[in-house]
C-alpha positions as CSV (number, residue, x, y, z in Angstrom):
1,X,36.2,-34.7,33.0
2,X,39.9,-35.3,32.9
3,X,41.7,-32.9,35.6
4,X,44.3,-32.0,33.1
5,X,41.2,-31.3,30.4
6,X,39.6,-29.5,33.6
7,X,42.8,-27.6,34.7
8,X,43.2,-26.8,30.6
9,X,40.0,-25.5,30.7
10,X,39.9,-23.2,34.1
11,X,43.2,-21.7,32.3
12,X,41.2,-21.0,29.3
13,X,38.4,-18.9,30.7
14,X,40.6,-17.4,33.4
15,X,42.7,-16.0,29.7
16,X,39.3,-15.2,28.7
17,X,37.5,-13.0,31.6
18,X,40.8,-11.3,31.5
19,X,41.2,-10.0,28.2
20,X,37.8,-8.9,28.2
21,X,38.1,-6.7,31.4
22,X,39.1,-3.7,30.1
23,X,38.5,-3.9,26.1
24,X,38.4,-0.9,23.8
25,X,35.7,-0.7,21.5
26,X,34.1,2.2,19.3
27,X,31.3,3.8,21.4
28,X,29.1,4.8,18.0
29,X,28.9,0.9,18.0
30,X,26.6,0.1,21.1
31,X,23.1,-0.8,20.8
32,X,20.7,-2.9,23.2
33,X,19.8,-6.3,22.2
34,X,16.8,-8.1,23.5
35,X,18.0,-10.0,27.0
36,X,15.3,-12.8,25.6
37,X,17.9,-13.4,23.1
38,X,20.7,-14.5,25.5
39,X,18.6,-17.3,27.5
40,X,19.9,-20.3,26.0
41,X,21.3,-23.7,26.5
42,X,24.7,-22.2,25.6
43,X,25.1,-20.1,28.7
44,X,23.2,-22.0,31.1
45,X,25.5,-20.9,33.7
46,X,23.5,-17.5,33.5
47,X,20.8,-19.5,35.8
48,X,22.6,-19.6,38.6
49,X,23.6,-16.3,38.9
50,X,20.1,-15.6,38.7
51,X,19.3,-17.3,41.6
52,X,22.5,-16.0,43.6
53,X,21.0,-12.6,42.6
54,X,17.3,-13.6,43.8
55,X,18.3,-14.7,47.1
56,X,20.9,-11.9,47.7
57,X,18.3,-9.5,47.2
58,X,14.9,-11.3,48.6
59,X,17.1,-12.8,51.1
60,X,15.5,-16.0,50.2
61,X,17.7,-19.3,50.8
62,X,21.1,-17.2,50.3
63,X,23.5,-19.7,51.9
64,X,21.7,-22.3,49.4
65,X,22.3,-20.3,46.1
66,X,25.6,-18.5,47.3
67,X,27.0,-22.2,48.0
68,X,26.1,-23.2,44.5
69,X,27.2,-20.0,42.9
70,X,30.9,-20.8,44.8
71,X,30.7,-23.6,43.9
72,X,30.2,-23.2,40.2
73,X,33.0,-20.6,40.0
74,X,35.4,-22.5,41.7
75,X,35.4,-25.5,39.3
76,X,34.8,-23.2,36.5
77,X,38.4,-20.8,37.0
78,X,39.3,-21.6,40.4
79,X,38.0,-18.9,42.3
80,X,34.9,-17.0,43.7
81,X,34.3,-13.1,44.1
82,X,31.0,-12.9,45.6
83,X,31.6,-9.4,47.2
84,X,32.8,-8.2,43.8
85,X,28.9,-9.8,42.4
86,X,27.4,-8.2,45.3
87,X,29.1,-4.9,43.8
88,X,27.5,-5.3,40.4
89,X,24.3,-6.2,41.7
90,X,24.0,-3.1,43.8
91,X,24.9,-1.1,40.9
92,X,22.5,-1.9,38.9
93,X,19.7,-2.1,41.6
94,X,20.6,2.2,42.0
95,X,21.7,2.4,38.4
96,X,20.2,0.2,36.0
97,X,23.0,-1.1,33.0
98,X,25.8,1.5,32.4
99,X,26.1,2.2,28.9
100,X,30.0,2.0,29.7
101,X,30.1,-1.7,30.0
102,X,28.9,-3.5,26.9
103,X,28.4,-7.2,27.1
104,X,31.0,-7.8,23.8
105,X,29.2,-10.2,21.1
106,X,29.9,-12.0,17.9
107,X,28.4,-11.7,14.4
108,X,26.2,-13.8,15.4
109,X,24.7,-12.8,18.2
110,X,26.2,-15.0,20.7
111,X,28.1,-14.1,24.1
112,X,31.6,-13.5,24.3
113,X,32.0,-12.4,28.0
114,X,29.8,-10.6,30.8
115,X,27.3,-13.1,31.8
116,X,27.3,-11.6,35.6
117,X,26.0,-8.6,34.2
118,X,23.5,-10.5,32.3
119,X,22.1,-12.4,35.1
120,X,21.7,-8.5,36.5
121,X,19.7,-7.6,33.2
122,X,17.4,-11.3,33.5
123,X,16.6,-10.0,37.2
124,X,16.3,-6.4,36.1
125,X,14.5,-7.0,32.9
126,X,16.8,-4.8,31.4
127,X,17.8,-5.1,27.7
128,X,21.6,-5.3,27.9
129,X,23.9,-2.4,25.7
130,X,26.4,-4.9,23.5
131,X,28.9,-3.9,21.0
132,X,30.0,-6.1,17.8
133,X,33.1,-8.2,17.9
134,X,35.2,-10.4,15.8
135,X,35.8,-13.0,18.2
136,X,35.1,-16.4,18.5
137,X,32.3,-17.7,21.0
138,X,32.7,-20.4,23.7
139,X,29.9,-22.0,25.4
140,X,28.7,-22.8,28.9
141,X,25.8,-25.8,28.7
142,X,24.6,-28.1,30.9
143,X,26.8,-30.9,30.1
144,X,29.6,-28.7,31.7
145,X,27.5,-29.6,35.1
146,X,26.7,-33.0,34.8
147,X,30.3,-33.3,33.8
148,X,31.5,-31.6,37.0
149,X,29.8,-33.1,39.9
150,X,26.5,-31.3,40.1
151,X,23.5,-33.0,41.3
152,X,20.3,-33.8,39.4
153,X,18.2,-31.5,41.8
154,X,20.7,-28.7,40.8
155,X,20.6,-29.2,37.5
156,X,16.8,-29.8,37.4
157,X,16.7,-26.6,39.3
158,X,18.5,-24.7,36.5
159,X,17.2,-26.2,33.5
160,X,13.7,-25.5,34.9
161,X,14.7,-21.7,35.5
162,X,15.5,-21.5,32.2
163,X,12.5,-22.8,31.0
164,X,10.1,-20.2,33.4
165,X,12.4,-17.5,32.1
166,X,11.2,-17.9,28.6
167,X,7.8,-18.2,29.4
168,X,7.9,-14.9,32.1
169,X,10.0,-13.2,29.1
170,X,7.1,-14.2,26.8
171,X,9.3,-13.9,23.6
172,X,7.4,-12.8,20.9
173,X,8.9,-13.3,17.4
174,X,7.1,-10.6,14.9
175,X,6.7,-9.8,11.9
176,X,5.1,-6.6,10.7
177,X,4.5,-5.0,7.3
178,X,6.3,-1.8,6.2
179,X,3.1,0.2,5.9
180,X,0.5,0.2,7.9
181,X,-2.7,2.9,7.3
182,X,-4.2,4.8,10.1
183,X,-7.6,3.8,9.3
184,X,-10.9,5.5,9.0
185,X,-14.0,5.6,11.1
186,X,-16.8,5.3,8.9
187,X,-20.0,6.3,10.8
188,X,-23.9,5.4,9.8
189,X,-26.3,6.2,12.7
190,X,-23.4,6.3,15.6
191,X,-22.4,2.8,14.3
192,X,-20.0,1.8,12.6
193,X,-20.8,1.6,8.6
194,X,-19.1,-2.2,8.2
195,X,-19.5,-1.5,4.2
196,X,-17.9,1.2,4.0
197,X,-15.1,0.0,6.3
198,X,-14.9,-2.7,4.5
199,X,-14.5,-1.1,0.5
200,X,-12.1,1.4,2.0
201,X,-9.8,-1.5,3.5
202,X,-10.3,-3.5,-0.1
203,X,-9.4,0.0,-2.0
204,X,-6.1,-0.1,0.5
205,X,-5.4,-4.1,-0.1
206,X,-5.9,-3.4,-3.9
207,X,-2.8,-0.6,-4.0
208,X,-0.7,-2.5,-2.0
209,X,-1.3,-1.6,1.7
210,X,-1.8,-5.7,3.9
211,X,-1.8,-3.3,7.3
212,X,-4.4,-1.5,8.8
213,X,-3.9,0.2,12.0
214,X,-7.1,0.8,14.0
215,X,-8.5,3.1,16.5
216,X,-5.7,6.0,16.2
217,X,-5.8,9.5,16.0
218,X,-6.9,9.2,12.3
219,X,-9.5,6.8,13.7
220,X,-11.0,9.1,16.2
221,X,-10.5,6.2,18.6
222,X,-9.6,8.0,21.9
223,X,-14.0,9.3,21.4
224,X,-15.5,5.9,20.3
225,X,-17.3,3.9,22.6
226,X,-15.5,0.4,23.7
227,X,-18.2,-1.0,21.8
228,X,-17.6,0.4,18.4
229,X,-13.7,0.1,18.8
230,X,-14.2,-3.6,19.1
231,X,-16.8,-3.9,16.4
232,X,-14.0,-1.9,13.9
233,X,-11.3,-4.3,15.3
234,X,-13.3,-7.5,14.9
235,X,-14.0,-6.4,11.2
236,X,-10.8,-5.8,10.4
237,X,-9.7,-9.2,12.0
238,X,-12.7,-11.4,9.8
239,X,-11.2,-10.2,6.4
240,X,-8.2,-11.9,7.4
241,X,-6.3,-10.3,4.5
242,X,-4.3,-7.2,6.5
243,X,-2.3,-7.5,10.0
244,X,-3.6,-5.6,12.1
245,X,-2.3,-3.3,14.9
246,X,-5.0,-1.8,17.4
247,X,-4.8,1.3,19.4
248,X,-5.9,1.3,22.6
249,X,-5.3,4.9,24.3
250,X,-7.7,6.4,26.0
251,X,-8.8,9.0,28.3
252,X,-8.6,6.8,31.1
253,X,-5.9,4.5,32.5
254,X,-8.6,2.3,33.4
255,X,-10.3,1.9,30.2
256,X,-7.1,1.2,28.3
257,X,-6.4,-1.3,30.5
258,X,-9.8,-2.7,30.5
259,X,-9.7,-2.9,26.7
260,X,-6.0,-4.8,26.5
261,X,-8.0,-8.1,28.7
262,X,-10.5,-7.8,25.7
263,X,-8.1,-7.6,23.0
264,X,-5.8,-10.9,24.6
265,X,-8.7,-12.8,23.3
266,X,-8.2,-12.0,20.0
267,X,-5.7,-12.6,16.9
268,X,-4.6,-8.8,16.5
269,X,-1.0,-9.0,15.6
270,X,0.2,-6.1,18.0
271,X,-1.4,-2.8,20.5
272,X,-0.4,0.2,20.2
273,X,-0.7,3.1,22.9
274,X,-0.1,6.8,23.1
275,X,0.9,7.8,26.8
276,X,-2.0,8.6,28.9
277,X,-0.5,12.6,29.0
278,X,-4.1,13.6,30.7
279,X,-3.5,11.8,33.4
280,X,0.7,11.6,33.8
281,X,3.6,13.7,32.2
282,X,6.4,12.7,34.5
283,X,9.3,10.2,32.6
284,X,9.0,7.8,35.9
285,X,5.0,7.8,35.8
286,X,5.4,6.9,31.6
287,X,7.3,4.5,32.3
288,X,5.8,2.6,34.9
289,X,2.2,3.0,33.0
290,X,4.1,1.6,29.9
291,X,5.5,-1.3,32.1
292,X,2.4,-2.3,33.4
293,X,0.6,-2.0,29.8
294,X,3.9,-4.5,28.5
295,X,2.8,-7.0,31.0
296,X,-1.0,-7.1,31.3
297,X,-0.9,-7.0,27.5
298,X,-0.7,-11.1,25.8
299,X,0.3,-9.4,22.2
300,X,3.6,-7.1,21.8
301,X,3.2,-3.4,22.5
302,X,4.2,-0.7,20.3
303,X,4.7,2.9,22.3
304,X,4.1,6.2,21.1
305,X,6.3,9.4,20.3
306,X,4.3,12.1,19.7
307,X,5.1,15.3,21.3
308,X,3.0,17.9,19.1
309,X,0.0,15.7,21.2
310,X,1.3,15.0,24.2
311,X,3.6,17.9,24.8
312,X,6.4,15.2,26.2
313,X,9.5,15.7,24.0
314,X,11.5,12.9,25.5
315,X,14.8,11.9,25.3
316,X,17.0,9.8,23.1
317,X,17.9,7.8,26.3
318,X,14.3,7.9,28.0
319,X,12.6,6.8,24.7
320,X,15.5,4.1,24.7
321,X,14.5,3.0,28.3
322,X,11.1,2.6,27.0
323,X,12.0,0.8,23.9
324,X,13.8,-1.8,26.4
325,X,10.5,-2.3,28.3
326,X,9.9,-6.2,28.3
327,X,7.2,-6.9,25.3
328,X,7.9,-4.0,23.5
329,X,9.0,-4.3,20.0
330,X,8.2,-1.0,19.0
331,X,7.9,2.5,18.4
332,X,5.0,4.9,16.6
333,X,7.6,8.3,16.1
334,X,6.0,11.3,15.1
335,X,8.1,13.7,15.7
336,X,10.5,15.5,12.4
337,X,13.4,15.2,14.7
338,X,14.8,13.2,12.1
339,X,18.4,13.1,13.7
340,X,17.5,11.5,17.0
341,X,15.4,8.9,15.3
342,X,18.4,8.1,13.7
343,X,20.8,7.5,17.0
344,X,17.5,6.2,18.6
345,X,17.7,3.4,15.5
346,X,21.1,2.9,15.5
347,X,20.9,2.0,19.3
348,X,18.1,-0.5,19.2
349,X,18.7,-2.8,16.1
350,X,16.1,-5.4,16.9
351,X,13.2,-2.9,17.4
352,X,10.1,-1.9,14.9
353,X,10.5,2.2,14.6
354,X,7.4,3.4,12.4
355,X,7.5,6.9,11.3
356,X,4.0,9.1,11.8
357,X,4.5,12.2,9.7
358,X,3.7,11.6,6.0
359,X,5.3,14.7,5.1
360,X,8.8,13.7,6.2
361,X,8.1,9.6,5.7
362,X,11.3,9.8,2.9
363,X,13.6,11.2,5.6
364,X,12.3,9.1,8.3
365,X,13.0,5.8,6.3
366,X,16.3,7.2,5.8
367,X,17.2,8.1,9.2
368,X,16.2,4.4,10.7
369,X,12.6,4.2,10.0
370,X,11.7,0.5,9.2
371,X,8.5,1.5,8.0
372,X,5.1,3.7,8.2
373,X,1.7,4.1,9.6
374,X,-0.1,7.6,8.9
375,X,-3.5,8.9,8.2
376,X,-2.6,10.2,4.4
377,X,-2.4,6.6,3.7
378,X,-5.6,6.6,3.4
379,X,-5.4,9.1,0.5
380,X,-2.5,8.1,-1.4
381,X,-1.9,4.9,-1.2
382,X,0.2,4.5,-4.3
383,X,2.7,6.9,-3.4
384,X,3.4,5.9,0.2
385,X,4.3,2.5,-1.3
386,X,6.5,3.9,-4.3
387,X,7.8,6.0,-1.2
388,X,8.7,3.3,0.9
389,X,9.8,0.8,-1.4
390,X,12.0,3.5,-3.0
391,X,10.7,4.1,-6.0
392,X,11.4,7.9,-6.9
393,X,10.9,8.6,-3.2
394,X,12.6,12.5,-3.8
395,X,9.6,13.0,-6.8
396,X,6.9,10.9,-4.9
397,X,7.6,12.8,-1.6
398,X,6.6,16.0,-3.7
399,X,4.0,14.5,-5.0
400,X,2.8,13.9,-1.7
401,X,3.1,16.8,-0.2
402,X,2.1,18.6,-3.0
403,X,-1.7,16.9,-2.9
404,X,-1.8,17.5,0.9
405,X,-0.9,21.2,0.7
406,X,-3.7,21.1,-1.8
407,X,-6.3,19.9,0.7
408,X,-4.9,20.8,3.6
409,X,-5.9,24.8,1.7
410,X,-9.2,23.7,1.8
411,X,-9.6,22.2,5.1
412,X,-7.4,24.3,7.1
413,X,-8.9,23.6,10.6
414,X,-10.5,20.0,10.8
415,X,-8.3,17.5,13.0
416,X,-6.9,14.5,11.3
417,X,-9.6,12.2,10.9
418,X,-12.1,14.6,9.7
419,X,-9.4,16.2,7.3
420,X,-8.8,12.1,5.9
421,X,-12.8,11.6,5.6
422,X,-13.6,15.2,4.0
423,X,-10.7,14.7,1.9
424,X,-11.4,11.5,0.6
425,X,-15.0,13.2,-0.9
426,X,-12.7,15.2,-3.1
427,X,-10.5,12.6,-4.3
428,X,-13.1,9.9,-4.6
429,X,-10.8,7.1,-5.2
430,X,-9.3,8.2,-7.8
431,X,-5.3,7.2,-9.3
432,X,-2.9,9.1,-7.2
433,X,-1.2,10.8,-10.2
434,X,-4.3,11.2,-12.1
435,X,-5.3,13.4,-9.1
436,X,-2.0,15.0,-8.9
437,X,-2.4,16.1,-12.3
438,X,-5.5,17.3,-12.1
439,X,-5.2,19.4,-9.0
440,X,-1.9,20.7,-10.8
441,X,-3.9,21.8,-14.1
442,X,-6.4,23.0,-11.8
443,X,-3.7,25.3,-9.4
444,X,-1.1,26.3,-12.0
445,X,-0.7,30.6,-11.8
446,X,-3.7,30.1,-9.6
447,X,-2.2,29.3,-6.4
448,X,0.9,30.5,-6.2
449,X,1.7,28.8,-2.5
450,X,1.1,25.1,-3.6
């Protein structure tokens, strides 16, 4: 590279680290973006601050990686604050990311300034907070070391890092459907009844529902055998007309975990899990359970909020941390807190946030929700669609609710799945409004409380 070019260029990002040191932006504007996202050819320069970060910390080859760092920062603006990186890295070893510091991005996604800080979230594994700019993007790629004196080994070594990050990062592109049905168990002799499985999933597929969400709540899956759950998840895979997500809590730490190697073999689209709040109900132990779960699993995770269960109302920021869990793309929220869904959404853009209570789902879509899995699915298909895709949703929601105050009259006690089952009998597959309708002929000056 020319020197003048070079000299040009060191001035240029010198100009450009320090406008960005202390810039304002609006706070209601932050959100975390997947760190997967930022490993690219365009910052390549990322990779060496990695490994200056490794070796500081594991004390593994330091003089090798701090000489490269120096020596990348020197040709880059001329100078080299390693005790200022050290700072940084320290911080976030005790601290994680402060929200404070943003890394500032572009319309489209791309990098304007920060890349120390993510370096700390690659090490981390720490979703970085970012915050929308109108700026312009410059880019860091390898040429930029071939063109200024780097050796092949070096810039093997870094292209190769790069490489093992994706792979370690295992980034999983998804795509789910908007509604998904907490399906039945049908039972026939403590098996599973694989025709009546089967017509129910058809009667779902033929009103509009492609996704079926097994072994939940709705599913009595935390008391069938690991025999049965597979059987009802290797049906719902051989239709090969829904995606499927698969629950796999259970009572046990053990079992769940036993039950994720099975399911790595397969082609379910995504797990699901509720906490294990038999065993843990401290934040730290939930997290580290959910951690563990995000990397054993081979498909993307989806956690749970559910604290009418699991008596663990966590926080906007705690659920955030989980949310930011490497592998997870998701959320189950069953919770009518429907204003902290909606600064939960509005903080974590790229994330699937499926809202659980079928009595709320129009205020839940509203509030962030990108779509729906629930057990009343089962009943009304029709309406949950017309609800989701906005059709009516203000008249359908009644609707709704008006058919499960109905049954919920006549089966008061039984759990969820039982209620689904029992209350399927009375509506034997019949239209939604026809039965809406019909219950309303059947109620009017009758039962004042529906």
């Amino acid at each position: 590279m020319d020197v003048l070019i070079a000299n040009d260029y060191k001035e240029q990002l010198k100009n450009i680290d320090n406008k960005w040191k202390n810039f304002k932006y609006d706070s209601k504007k932050v959100f975390t973006k997947n760190i997967c996202d930022f490993i690219s050819d365009e910052h390549i320069d990322i990779m060496v601050k990695y490994l200056y970060i490794k070796a500081y910390l594991e004390n593994n080859h330091y003089e090798k990686y701090k000489e490269l760092y120096e020596k990348m920062q020197e040709k880059r603006i001329g100078r080299s604050n390693v005790k200022g990186f050290n700072r940084v890295i320290n911080s976030f070893k005790q601290k994680g990311y402060l929200k404070k510091y943003p890394i500032p991005i572009n319309s489209k996604g791309k990098m304007l300034n920060g890349s120390h800080r993510l370096a700390c979230c690659l090490y981390f594994n720490i979703n970085p907070y970012v915050v929308e700019m109108d700026e312009d993007d410059h880019y860091y790629n390898i040429d930029w070391f071939k063109e200024n004196g780097f050796s092949n080994d070096e810039i093997r070594e870094i292209e190769n890092l790069k490489e093992q990050l994706i792979k370690e990062y295992n980034k999983v592109k998804v795509e789910f459907e908007n509604i998904y049905s907490a399906m039945i168990t049908p039972l026939k002799d403590s098996k599973l009844d694989i025709y009546k499985f089967k017509k129910h999933a058809n009667y779902l597929l033929n009103n509009g529902i492609k996704g079926l969400f097994v072994c939940g709540n709705t599913g009595n899956g935390m008391g069938l055998s690991v025999d049965i759950k597979k059987e009802i998840l290797n049906t719902a895979i051989s239709m090969k007309k829904f995606s499927v997500i698969c629950h796999v809590g259970a009572n046990k730490i053990k079992d769940i975990f036993d039950f994720v190697e099975y399911l790595n073999n397969t082609n379910v689209q995504a797990i699901a899990c509720i906490p294990p709040y038999k065993e843990i109900s401290k934040f730290i132990d939930i997290k580290k359970f959910y951690e563990t779960l995000a990397k054993l699993s081979k498909k993307p995770l989806i956690i749970y909020h559910i604290p009418s269960v699991t008596g663990l109302n966590l926080s906007k920021n705690k659920i955030i941390e989980l949310l930011n869990i490497n592998n997870v793309v998701g959320m189950k929220y069953t919770d009518n807190n429907v204003r902290k869904l909606k600064e939960i959404s509005r903080e974590v853009k790229d994330k699937y946030i499926f809202f659980g209570r079928d009595d709320y789902l129009k205020d839940g879509l509203r509030n962030g929700a990108y779509g729906g899995i629930g057990g009343c699915y089962n009943l009304f298909p029709r309406f949950i669609k017309d609800i989701i895709n906005g059709k009516s949703p203000i008249k359908t929601q009644e609707k709704l609710n008006y058919c499960i105050k109905y049954l919920r009259n006549i089966y008061p006690t039984l759990p969820g799945g039982e209620f689904v089952l029992k209350a399927l009998e009375i509506k034997n597959y019949m239209d939604d409004n026809y039965f809406y309708n019909k219950i309303r002929r059947e109620t009017n000056d009758k039962t004042s409380s529906i």
